[in-house]
Structure formats: C-alpha cells, structure tokens
N, CA, C and O atoms as a DFTB+ gen file, in Angstrom:
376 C
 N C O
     1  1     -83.778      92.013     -80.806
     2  2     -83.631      92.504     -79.444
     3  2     -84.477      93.749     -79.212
     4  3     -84.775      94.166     -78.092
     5  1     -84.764      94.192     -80.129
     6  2     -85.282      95.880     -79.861
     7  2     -86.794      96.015     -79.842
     8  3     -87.526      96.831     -79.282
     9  1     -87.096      94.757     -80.781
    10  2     -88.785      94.765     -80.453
    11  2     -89.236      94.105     -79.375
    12  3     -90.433      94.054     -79.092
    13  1     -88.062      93.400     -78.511
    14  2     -88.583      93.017     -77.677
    15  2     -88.722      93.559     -76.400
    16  3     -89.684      93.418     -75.644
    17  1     -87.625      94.231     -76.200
    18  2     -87.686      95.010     -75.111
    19  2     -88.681      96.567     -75.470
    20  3     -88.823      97.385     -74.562
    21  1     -89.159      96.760     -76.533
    22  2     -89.849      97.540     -77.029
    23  2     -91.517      97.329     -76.270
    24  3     -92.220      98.259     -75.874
    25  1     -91.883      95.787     -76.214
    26  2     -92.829      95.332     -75.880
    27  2     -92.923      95.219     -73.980
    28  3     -93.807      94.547     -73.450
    29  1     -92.218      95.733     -73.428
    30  2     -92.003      95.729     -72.104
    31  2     -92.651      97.146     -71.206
    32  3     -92.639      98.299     -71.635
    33  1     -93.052      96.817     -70.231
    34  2     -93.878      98.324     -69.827
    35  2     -92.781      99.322     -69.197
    36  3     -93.041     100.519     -69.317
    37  1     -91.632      98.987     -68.565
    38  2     -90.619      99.389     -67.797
    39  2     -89.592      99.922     -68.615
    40  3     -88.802     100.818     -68.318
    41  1     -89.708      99.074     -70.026
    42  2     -89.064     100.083     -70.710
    43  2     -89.233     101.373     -71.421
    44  3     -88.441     102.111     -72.008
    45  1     -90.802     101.431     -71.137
    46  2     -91.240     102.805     -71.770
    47  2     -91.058     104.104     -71.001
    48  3     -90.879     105.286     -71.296
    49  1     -91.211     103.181     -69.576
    50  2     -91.099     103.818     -68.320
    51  2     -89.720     104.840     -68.195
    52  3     -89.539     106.057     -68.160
    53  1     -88.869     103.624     -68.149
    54  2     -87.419     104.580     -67.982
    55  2     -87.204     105.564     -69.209
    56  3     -86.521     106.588     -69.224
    57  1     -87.951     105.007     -70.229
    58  2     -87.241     106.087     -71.711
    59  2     -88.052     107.366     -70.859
    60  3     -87.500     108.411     -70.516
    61  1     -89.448     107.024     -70.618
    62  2     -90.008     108.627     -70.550
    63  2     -89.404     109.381     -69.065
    64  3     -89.460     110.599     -68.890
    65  1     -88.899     108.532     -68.185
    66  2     -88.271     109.143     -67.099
    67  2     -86.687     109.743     -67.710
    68  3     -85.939     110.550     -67.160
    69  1     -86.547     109.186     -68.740
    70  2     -85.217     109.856     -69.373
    71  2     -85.783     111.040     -70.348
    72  3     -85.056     111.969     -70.700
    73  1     -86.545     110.973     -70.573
    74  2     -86.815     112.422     -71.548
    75  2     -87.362     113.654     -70.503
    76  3     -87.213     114.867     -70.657
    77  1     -88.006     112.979     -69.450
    78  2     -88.096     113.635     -68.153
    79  2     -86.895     114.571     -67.584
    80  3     -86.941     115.636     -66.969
    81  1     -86.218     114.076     -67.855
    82  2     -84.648     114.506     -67.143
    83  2     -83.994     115.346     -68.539
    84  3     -83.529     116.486     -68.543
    85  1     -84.090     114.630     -69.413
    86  2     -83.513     115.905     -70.589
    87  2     -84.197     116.879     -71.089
    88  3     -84.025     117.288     -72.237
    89  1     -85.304     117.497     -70.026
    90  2     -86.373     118.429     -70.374
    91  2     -86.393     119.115     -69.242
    92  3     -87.040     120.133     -68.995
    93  1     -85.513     118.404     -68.418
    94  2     -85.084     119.358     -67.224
    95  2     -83.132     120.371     -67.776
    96  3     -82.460     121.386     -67.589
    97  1     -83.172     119.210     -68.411
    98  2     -81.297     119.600     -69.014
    99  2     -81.891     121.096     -70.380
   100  3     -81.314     122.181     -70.453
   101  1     -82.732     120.812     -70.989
   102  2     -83.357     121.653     -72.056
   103  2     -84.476     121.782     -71.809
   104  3     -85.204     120.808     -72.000
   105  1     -85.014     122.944     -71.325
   106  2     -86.213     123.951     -70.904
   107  2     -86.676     124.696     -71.970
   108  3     -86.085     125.545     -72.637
   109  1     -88.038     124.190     -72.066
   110  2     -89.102     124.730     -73.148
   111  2     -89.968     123.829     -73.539
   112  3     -90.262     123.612     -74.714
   113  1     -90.492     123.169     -72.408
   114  2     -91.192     122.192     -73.022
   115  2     -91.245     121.595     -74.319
   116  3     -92.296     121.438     -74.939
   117  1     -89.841     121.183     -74.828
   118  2     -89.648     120.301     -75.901
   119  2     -89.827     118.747     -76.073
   120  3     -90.127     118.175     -77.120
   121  1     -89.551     118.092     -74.676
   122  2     -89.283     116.814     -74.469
   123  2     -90.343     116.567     -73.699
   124  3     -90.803     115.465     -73.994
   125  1     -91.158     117.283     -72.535
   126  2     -92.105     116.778     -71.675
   127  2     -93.237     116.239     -72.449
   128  3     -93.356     115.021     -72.321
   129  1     -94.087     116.798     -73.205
   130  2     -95.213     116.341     -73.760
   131  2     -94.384     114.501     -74.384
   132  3     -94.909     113.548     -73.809
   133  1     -93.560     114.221     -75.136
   134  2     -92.708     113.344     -75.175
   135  2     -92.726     111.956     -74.463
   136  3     -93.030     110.814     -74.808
   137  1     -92.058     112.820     -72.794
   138  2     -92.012     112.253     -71.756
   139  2     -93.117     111.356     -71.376
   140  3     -93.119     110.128     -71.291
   141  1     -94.085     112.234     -71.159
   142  2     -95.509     111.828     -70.825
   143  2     -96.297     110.395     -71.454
   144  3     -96.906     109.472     -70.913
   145  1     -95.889     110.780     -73.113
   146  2     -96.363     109.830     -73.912
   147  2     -95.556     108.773     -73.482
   148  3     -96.332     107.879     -73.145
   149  1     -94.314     108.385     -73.306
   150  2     -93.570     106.688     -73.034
   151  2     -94.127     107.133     -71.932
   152  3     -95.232     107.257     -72.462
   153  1     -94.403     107.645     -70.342
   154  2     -94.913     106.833     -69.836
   155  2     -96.280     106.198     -69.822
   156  3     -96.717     105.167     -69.310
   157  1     -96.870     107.269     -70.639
   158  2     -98.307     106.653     -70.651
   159  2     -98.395     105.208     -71.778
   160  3     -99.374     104.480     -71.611
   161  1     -97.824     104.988     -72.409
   162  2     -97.501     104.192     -73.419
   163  2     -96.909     103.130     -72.306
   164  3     -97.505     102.079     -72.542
   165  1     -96.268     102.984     -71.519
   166  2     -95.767     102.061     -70.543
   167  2     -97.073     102.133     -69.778
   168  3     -97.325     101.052     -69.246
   169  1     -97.842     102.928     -69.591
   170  2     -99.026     102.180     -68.649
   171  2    -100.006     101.385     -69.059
   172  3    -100.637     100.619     -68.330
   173  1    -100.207     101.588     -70.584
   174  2    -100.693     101.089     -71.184
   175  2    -100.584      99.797     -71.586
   176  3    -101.448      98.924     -71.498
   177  1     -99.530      99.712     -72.015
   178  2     -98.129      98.137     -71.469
   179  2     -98.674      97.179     -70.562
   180  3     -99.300      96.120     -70.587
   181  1     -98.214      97.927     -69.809
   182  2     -98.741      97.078     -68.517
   183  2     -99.879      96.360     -68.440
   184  3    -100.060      95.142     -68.449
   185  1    -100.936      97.653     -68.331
   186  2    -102.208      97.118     -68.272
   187  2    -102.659      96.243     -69.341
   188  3    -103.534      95.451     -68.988
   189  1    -102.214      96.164     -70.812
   190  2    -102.120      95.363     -71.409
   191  2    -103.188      96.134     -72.321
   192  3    -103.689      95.477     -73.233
   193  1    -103.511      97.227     -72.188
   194  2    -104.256      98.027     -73.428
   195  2    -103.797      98.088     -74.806
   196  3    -104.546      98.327     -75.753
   197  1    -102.287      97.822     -74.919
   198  2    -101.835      98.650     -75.914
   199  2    -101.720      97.727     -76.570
   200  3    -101.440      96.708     -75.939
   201  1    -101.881      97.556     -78.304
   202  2    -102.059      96.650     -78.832
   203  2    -100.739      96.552     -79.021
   204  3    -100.010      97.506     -78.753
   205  1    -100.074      94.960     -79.685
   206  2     -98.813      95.001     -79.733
   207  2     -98.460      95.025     -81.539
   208  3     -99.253      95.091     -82.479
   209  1     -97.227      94.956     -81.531
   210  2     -96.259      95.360     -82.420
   211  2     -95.532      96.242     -82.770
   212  3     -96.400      96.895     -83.351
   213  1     -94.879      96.665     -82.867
   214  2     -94.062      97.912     -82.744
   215  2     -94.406      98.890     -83.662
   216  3     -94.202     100.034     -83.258
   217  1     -94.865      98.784     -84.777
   218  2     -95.791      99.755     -85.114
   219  2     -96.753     100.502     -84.788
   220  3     -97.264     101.373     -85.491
   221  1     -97.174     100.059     -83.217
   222  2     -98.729     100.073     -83.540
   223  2     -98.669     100.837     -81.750
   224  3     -99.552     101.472     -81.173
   225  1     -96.956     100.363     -81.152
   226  2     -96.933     101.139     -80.007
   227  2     -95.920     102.493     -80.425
   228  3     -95.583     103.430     -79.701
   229  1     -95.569     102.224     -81.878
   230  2     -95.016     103.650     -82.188
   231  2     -96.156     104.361     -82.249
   232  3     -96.259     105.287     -81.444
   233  1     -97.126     104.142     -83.078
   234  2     -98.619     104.823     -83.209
   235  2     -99.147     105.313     -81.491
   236  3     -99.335     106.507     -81.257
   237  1     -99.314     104.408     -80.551
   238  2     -99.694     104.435     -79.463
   239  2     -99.126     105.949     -78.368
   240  3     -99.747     106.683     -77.598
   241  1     -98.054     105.904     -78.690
   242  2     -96.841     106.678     -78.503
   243  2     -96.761     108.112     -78.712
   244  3     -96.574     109.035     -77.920
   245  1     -97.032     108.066     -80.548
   246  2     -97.220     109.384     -80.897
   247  2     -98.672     109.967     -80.774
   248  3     -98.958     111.142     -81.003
   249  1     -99.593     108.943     -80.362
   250  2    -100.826     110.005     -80.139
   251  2    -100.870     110.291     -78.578
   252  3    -101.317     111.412     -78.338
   253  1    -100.555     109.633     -77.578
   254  2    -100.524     110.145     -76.142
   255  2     -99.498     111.063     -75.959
   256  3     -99.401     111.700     -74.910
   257  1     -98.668     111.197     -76.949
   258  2     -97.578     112.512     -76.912
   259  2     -98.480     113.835     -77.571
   260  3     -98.490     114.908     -76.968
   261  1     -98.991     113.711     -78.447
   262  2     -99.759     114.717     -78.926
   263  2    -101.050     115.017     -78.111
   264  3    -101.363     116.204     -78.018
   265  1    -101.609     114.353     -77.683
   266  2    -102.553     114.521     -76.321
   267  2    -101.754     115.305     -75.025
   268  3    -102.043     116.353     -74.449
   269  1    -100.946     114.621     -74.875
   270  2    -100.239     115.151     -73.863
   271  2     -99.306     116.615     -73.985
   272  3     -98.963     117.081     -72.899
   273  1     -98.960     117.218     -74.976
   274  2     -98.702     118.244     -75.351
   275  2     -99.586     119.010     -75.798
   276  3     -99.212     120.182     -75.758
   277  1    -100.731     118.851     -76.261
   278  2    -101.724     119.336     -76.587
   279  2    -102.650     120.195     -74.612
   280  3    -102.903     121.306     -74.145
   281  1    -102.772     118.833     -74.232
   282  2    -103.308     119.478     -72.795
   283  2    -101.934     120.200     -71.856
   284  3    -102.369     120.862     -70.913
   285  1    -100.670     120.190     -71.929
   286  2     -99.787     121.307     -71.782
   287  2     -99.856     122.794     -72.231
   288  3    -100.000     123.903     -71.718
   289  1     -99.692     122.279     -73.359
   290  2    -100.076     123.849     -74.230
   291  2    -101.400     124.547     -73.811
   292  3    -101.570     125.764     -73.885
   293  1    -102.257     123.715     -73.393
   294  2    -103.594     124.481     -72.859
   295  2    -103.423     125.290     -71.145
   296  3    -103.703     126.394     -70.677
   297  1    -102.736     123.860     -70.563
   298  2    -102.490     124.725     -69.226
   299  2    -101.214     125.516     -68.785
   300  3    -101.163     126.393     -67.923
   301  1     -99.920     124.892     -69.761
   302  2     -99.222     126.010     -69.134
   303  2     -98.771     126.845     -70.449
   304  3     -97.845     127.639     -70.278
   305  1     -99.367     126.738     -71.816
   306  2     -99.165     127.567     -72.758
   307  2     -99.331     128.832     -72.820
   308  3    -100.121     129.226     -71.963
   309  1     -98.869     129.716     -73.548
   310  2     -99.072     131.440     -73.693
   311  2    -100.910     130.959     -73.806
   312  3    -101.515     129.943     -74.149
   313  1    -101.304     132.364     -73.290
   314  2    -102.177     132.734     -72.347
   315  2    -103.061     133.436     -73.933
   316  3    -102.468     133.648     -74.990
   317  1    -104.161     133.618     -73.760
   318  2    -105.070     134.606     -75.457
   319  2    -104.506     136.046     -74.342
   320  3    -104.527     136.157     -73.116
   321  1    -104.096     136.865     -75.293
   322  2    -103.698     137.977     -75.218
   323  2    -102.221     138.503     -74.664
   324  3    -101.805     139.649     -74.491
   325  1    -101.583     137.181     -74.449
   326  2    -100.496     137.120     -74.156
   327  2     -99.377     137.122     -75.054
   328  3     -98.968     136.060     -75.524
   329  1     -98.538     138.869     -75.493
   330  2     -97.931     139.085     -76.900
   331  2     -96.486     139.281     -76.147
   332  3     -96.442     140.440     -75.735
   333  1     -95.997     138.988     -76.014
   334  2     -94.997     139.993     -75.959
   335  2     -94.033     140.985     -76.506
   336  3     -93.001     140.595     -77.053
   337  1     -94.361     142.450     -76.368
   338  2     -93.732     143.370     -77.037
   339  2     -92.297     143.804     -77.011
   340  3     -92.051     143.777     -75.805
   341  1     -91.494     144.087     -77.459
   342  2     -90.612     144.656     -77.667
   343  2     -90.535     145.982     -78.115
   344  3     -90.915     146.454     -79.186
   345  1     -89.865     146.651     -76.930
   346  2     -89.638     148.842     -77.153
   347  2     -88.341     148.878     -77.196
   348  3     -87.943     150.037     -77.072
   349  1     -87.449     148.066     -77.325
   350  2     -86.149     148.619     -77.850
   351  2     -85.450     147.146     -78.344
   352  3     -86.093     146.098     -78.281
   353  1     -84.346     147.193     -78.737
   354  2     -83.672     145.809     -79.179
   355  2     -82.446     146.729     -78.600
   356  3     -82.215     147.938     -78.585
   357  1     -81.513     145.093     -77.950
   358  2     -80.581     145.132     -77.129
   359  2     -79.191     146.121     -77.826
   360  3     -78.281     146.667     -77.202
   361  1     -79.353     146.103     -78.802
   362  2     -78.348     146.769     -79.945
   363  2     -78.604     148.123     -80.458
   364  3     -78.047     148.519     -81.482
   365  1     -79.261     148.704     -79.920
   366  2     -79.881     150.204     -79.832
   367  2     -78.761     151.169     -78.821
   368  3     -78.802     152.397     -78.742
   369  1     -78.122     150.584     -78.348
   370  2     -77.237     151.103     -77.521
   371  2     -77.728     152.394     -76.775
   372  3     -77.195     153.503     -76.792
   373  1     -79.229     151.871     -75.906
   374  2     -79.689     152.610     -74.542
   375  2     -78.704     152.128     -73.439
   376  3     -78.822     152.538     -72.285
C-alpha cells in the first residue's frame, strides 16, 4: 500500500502542504525547506520527471529539500556580519 500511494503526485502534495502547516505550528525554518521538497517531488510526479521507485523518489526528495533549504538559507538566512551579541544574561539581575 505505501509504495503505491508513494508513487502518486497528490500525495506528495498534501505531505508537503502538511509540513507546510507544521512549520507554521514550529517556527525556524525546520520543516519548510522539507515542505518544499514533497511538493516539488509531487511536481515532478506529475510531470512524470521523477524516476520511479521508492528509493529513487526518496533520493528525489532529499535533494530538492536540500536545494530548497539551501536557497532559503541564502535568502532569508543570517545575513555575513550578522552576530548577535549579548551585554548582559537575563540572570545578572539588572
């Protein structure tokens, strides 16, 4: 049952519209780059790019997630020169 619906474009769809939504529930761009990859992995589906077997759309998967987190981290990642300092810790009792 699992490779088959594995092989479906709609199902990549909803997983990444569900990691979509639990990256709205947990903030920090943990899940979006993720997200991105099932859906792009479902477009791929579709269009019939993606080679099949479930190996090979796990492979498919984890590199449009790493692409896709990769060009995140570029546009909305810490910035070159962007440190942030700390002049006191909360337990200093200022």
């Amino acid at each position: 049952m699992l490779p088959d619906i594995m092989g479906t474009w709609w199902a990549w769809v909803v997983f990444g519209f569900a990691l979509g939504v639990l990256e709205v529930l947990v903030p920090g761009f943990i899940f979006l780059g993720f997200a991105i990859g099932a859906v792009m992995t479902g477009i791929f589906v579709g269009l019939g790019l993606a080679p099949s077997g479930v190996p090979m759309l796990f492979l498919v998967f984890a590199l449009s997630s790493l692409v896709a987190w990769l060009v995140l981290r570029r546009v909305v990642g810490v910035r070159k020169g962007q440190v942030k300092v700390w002049d006191h810790d909360i337990n200093d009792g200022r």
